[in-house]
C-alpha positions as CSV (number, residue, x, y, z in Angstrom):
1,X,246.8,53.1,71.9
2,X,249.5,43.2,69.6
3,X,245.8,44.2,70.4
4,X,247.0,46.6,68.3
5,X,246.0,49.9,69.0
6,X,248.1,52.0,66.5
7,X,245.3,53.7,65.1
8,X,244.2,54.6,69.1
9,X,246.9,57.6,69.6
10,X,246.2,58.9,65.8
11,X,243.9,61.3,66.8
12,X,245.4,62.5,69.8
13,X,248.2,63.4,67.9
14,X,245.9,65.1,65.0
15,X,244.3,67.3,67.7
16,X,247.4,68.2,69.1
17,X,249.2,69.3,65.9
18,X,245.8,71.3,65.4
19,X,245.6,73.1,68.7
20,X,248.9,73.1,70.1
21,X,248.6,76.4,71.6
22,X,245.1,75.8,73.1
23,X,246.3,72.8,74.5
24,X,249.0,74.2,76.9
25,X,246.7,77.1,77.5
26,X,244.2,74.6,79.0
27,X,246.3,72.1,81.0
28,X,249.6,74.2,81.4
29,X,249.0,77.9,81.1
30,X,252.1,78.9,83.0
31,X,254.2,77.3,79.8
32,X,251.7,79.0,77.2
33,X,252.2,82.6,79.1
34,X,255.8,82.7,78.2
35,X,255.4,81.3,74.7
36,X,255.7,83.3,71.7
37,X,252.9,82.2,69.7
38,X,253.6,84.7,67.2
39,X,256.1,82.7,66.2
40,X,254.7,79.0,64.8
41,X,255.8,76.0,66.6
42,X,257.2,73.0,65.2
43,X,256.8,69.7,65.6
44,X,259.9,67.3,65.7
45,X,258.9,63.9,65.1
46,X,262.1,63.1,63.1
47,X,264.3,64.1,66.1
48,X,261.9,62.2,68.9
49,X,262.2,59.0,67.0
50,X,266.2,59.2,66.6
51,X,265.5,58.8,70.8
52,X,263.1,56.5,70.5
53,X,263.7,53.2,68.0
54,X,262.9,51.1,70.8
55,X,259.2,52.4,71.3
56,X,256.7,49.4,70.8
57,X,254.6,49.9,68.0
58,X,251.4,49.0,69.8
59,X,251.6,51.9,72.5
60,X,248.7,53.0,74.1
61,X,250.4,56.6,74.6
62,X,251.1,59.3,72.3
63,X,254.4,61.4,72.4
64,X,254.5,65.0,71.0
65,X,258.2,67.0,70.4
66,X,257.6,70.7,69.6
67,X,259.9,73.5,69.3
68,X,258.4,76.8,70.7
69,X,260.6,80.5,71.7
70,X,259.8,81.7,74.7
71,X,258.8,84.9,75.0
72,X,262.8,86.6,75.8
73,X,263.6,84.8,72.4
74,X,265.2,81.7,73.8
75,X,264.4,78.4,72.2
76,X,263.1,75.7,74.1
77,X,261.8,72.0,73.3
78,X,258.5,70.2,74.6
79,X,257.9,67.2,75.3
80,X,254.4,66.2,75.9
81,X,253.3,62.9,77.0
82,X,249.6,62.0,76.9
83,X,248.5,58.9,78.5
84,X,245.4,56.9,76.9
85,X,246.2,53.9,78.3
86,X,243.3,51.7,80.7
87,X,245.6,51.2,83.1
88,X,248.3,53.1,84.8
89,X,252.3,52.1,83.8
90,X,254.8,51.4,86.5
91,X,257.5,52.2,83.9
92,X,255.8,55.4,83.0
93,X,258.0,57.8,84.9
94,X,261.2,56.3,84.2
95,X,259.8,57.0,80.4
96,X,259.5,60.6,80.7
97,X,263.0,60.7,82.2
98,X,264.6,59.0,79.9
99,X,263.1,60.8,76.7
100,X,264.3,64.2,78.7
101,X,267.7,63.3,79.0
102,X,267.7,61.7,75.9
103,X,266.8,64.4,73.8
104,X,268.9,66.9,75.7
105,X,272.5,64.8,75.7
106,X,271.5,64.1,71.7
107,X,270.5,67.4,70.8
108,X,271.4,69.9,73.6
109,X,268.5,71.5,74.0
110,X,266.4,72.2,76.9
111,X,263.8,70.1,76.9
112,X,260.3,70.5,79.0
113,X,258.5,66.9,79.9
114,X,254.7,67.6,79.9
115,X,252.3,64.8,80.8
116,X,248.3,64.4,80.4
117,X,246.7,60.9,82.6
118,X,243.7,60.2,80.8
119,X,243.5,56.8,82.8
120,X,240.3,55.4,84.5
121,X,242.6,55.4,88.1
122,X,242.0,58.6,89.8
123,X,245.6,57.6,92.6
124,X,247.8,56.8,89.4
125,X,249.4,60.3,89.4
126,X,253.5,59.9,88.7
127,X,254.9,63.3,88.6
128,X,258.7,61.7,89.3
129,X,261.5,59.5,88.4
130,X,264.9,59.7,90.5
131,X,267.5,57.6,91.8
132,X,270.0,58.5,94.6
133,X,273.4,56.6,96.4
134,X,276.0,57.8,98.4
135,X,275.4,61.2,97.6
136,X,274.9,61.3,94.5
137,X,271.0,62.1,93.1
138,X,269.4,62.1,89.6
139,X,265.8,63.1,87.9
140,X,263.1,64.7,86.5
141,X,259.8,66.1,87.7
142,X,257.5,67.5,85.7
143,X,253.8,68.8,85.6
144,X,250.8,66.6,84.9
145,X,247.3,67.1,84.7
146,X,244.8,64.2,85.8
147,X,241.5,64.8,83.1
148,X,239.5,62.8,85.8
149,X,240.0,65.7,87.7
150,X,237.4,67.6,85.6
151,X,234.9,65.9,86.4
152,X,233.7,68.2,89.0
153,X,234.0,71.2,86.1
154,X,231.4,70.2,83.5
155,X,229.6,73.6,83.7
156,X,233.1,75.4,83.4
157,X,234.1,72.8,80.9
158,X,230.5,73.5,79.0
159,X,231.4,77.3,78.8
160,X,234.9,77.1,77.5
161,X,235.8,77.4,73.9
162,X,239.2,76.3,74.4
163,X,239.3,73.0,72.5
164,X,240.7,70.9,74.6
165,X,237.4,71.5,77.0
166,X,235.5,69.7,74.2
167,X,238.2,67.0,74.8
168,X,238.4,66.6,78.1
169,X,234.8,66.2,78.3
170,X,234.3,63.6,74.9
171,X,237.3,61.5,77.4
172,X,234.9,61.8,80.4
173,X,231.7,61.1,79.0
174,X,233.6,58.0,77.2
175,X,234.7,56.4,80.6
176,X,231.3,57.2,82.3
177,X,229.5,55.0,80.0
178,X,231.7,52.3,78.9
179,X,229.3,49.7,80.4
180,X,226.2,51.8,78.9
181,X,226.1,52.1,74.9
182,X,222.6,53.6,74.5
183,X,224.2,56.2,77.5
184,X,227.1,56.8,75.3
185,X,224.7,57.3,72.2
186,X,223.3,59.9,74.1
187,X,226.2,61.8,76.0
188,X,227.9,61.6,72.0
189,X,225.4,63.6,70.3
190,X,225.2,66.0,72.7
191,X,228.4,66.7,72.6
192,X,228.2,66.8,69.0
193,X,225.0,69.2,69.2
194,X,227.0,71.6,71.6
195,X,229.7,71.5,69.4
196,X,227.5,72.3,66.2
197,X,226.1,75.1,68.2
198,X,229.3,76.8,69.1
199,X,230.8,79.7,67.6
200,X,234.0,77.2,66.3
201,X,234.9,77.8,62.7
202,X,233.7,75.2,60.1
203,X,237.3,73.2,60.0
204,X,237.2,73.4,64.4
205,X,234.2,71.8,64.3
206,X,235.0,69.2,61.6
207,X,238.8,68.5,63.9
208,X,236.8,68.6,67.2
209,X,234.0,66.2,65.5
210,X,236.5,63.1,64.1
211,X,238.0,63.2,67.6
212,X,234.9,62.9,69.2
213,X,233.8,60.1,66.5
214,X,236.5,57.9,66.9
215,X,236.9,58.2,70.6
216,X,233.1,57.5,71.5
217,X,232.6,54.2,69.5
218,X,229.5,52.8,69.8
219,X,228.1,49.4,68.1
220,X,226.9,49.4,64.5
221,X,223.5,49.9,65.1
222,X,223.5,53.0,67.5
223,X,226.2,54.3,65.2
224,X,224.2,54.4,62.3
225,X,221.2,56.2,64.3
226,X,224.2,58.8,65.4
227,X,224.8,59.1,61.8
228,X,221.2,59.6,61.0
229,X,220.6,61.7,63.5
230,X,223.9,63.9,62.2
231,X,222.3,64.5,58.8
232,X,218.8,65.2,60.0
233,X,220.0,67.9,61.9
234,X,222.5,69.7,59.3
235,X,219.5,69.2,56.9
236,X,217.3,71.0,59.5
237,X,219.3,74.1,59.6
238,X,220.6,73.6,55.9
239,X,224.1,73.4,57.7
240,X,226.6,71.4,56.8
241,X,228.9,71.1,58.9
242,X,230.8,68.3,57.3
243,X,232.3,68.2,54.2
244,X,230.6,66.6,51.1
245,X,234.0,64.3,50.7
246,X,233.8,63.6,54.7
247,X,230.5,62.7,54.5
248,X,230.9,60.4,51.3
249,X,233.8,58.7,52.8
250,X,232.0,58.5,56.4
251,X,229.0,56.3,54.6
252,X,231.3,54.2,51.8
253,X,233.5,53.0,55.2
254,X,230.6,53.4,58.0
255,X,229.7,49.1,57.5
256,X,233.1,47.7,57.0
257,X,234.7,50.2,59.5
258,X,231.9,49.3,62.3
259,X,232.6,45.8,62.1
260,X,236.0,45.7,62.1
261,X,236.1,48.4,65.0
262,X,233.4,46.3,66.9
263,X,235.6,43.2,66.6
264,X,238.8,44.8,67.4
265,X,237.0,47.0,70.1
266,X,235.6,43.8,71.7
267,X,239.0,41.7,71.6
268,X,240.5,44.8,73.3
269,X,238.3,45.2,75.8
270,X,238.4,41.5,76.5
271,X,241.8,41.8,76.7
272,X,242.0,44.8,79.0
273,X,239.3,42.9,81.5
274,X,241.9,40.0,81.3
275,X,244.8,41.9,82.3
276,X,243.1,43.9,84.7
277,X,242.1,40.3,86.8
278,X,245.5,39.0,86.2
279,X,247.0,41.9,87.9
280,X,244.8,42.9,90.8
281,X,244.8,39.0,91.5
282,X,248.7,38.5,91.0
283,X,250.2,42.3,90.9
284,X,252.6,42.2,88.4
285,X,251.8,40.6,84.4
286,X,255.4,40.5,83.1
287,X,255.8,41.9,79.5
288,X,256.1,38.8,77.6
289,X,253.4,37.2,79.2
290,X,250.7,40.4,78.4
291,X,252.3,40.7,74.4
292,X,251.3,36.9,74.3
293,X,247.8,37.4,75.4
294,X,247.7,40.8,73.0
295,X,247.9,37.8,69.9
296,X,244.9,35.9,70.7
297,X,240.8,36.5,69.5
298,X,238.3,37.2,71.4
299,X,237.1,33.5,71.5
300,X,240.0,32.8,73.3
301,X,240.5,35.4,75.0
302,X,236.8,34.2,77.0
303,X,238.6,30.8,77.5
304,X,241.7,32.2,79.0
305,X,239.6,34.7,81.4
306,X,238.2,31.0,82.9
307,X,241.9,29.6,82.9
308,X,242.8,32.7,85.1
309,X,239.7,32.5,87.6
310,X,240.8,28.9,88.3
311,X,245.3,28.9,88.2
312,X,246.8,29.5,91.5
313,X,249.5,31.3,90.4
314,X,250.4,33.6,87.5
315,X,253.1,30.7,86.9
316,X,250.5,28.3,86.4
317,X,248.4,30.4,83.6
318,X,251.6,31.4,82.2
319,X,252.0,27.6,81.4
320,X,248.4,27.1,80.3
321,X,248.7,30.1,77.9
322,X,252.2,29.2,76.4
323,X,250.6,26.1,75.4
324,X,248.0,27.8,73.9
325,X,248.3,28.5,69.8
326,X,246.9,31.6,68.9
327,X,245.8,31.2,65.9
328,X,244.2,28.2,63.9
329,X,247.3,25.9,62.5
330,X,249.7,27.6,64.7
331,X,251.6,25.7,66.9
332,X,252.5,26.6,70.8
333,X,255.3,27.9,71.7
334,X,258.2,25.8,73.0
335,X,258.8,25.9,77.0
């Protein structure tokens, strides 16, 4: 988080909903100082989606509106954008702009655009949208925070018990080794052993262990040694950290859910790697064109990566893959 990624942003909202607080303590402390946190913050999805029918269904970002008081007693509304997207959105400013003033003309309200970049581009950093003629000038800035910009802090990261350092460093460690799976393997149960080892209540660790689960997939077999390896070491200290129904549910879905995420993870990431060529080669990939690819299998997919390396123009693929069918017994589309 069409490829669908729907299930991508699930658990960043999950761990958001959990640790609000922490997480503008970590990335935004200057908004969590004048918070009262005494007072429990509510989240508004009903009133974000009255402002936002149009978003696509397959997004690869996740959008969080809360209601906090500050501190003096006045209301305010946050809206926090977190990016989990490969690759960096040219429309991504004029997004958080228009989900401001959106909210505020609906609902009156002042509203606070928040964003986290969790993108492998380390000079993708939008922090603005305006527009100005004859005069007159409109827009929003707001604060960001760039996790690749952590990656200088492991030993400060290593020492914090604010969640969201867990987080930031499970989102590291994922992009470090997405060419390495036995790498990955490793850096996961680490992460999992310091987390274990922490002082985090029982139902932390359980929140802070899902997220890391489902955001450093690895490939059935290294999975299942993770797995293993899990249970050997809650056995060991006769602690179980997971539950009994986790656990159950973990092993009854561990085979069909590895496939299925192997396939889908490896027609994503052949997607992503066809995208990627498409636009460093031709700059732009129009939004039609990049929902078309987002239907076919990774067989394909392999096929239309070879188309690419050999069209002269992104005109000339766009052709080749219109003509395409997607799927067996479907028919191309028209011209």
């Amino acid at each position: 988080m069409a490829g669908k990624v729907a299930d991508y942003d699930s658990p960043w909202k999950d761990i958001l909903e959990k640790f609000f607080p922490q997480f503008l303590e970590f990335y935004f402390p200057v908004a969590a100082a004048d918070i009262d946190w005494s007072r429990r913050p509510e989240f508004l999805d009903k009133e974000l989606r009255q402002v936002t029918p149009d978003a696509d269904i397959g997004r690869r970002h996740v959008d969080k509106l809360v209601k906090v008081w500050r501190k003096d007693g006045a209301e305010a509304w946050v809206l926090v954008h977190v990016e989990v997207q490969a690759q960096p959105e040219v429309a991504f400013p004029k997004r958080m702009y228009v989900y401001n003033y959106r909210l505020h003309d609906r609902y009156d309200r002042c509203v606070v655009s928040l964003a986290v970049l969790a993108d492998d581009s380390p000079h993708w950093r939008p922090a603005s949208f305006e527009y100005k003629l004859w005069g007159c000038h409109a827009g929003l800035w707001f604060p960001t925070v760039k996790l690749l910009d952590y990656g200088d802090a492991e030993e400060a990261l290593a020492a914090s018990m604010n969640p969201f350092a867990v987080v930031t460093r499970a989102h590291l460690r994922t992009l470090t080794t997405r060419r390495d799976p036995e790498a990955r393997a490793e850096s996961k149960w680490a992460l999992v052993r310091d987390l274990f080892e922490r002082r985090f209540s029982r139902a932390h660790i359980r929140a802070l262990f899902r997220f890391i689960d489902w955001l450093m997939a690895l490939p059935p077999n290294l999975q299942e040694q993770f797995e293993v390896t899990v249970r050997q070491y809650e056995e060991e200290r006769q602690m179980p950290y997971l539950s009994n129904m986790e656990r159950k549910a973990i092993e009854r879905g561990l085979q069909k859910g590895l496939e299925q995420g192997l396939e889908q993870g490896m027609q994503q990431g052949m997607q992503q790697q066809l995208l990627r060529f498409l636009r460093n080669r031709f700059q732009e990939v129009p939004d039609d064109l990049e929902a078309r690819i987002r239907q076919f299998g990774a067989e394909r997919l392999g096929e239309l990566l070879d188309r690419a390396m050999a069209s002269d123009s992104l005109e000339s693929f766009r052709r080749q893959v219109t003509a395409l069918p997607t799927a067996e017994g479907e028919p191309p589309q028209s011209h």
